[in-house]
C-alpha positions in Angstrom: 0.0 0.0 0.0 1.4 3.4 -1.3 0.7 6.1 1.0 -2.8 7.4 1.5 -3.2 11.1 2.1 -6.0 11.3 4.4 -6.5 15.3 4.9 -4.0 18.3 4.4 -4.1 21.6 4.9 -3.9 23.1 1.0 -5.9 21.8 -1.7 -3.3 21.7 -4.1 -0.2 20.9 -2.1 3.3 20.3 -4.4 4.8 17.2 -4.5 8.0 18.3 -2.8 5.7 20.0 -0.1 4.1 16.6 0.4 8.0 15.0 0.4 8.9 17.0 3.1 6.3 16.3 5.1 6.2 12.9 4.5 9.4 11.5 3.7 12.1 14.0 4.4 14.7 12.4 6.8 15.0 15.6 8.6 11.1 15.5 10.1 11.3 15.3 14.1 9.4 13.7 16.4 6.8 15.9 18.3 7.6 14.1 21.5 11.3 15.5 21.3 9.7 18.6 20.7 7.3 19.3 23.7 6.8 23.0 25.1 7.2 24.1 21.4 5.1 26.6 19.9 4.4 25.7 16.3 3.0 28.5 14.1 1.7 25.8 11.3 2.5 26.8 7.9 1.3 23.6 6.4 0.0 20.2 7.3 -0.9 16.5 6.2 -2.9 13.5 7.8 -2.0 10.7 5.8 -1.6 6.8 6.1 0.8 4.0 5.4 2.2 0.6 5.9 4.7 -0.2 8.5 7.5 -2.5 8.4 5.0 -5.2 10.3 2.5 -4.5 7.5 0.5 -2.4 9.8 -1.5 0.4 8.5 -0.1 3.8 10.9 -1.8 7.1 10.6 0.8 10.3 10.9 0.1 13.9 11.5 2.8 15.8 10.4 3.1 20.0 10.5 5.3 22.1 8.9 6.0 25.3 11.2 6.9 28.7 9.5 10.5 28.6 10.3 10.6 25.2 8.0 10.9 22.5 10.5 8.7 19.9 9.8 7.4 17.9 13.3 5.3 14.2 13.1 3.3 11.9 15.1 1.4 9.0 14.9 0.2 9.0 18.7 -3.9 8.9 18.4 -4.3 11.6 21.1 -2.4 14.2 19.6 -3.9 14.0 15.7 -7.6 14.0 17.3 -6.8 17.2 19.5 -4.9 18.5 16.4 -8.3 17.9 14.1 -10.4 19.1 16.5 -8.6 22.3 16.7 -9.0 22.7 12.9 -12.2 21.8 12.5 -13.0 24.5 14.9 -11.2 27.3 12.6 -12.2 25.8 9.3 -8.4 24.4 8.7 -6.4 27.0 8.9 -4.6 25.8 12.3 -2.7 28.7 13.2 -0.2 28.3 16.0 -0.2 25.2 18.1 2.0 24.3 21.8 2.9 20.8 22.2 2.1 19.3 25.3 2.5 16.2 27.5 -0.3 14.6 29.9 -0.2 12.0 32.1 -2.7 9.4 31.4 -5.0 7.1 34.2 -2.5 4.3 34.0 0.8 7.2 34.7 1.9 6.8 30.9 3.5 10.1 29.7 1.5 11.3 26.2 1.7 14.1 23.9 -0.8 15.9 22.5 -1.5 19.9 21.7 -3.1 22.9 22.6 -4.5 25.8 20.3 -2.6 28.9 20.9 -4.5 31.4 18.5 -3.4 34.2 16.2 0.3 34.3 15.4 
């Protein structure tokens, strides 16, 4: 299974806008990145196969500055989607955060910061 763009920001997003946000060895991991403000230039919910074979769902935001952050943790794309749902998808600047869940796990997830 090639990858399967699932939602993205722009309608009509170039190919090497859609590399770097996808494929670019240089994307970092949100949870190396929490207390960050983002201010969200770009972004892309898409899927794709694992090496088990396992379909994985990333969310992966390109901030103005270039750097281009990822996740595949659940909590953090549905808090993301939520967030631009509510302002018609143009997510403007987002902090990452971290929560401690019922069972003391550490997860990361995000909270809407407004206007840049």
């Amino acid at each position: 299974m090639a990858m399967n763009i699932i939602r993205q920001s722009k309608e009509n997003m170039k190919a090497t806008e859609i590399y770097k946000l996808s494929k670019d060895p240089k994307i970092q991991k949100m949870s190396e990145n929490i207390g960050r403000t983002v201010n969200v230039d770009s972004w892309i919910i898409y899927s794709e196969l694992n090496a088990k074979g396992e379909e994985v769902v990333v969310l992966s935001i390109k901030d103005q500055d270039g750097t281009v952050l990822a996740t595949n943790s659940k909590v953090f794309r549905e808090q993301f989607e939520d967030i631009a749902d509510i302002c018609g998808g143009d997510v403007d600047m987002i902090e990452i955060i971290s929560g401690l869940s019922k069972n003391n796990r550490e997860y990361v997830t995000c909270s809407y910061v407004g206007n840049k």
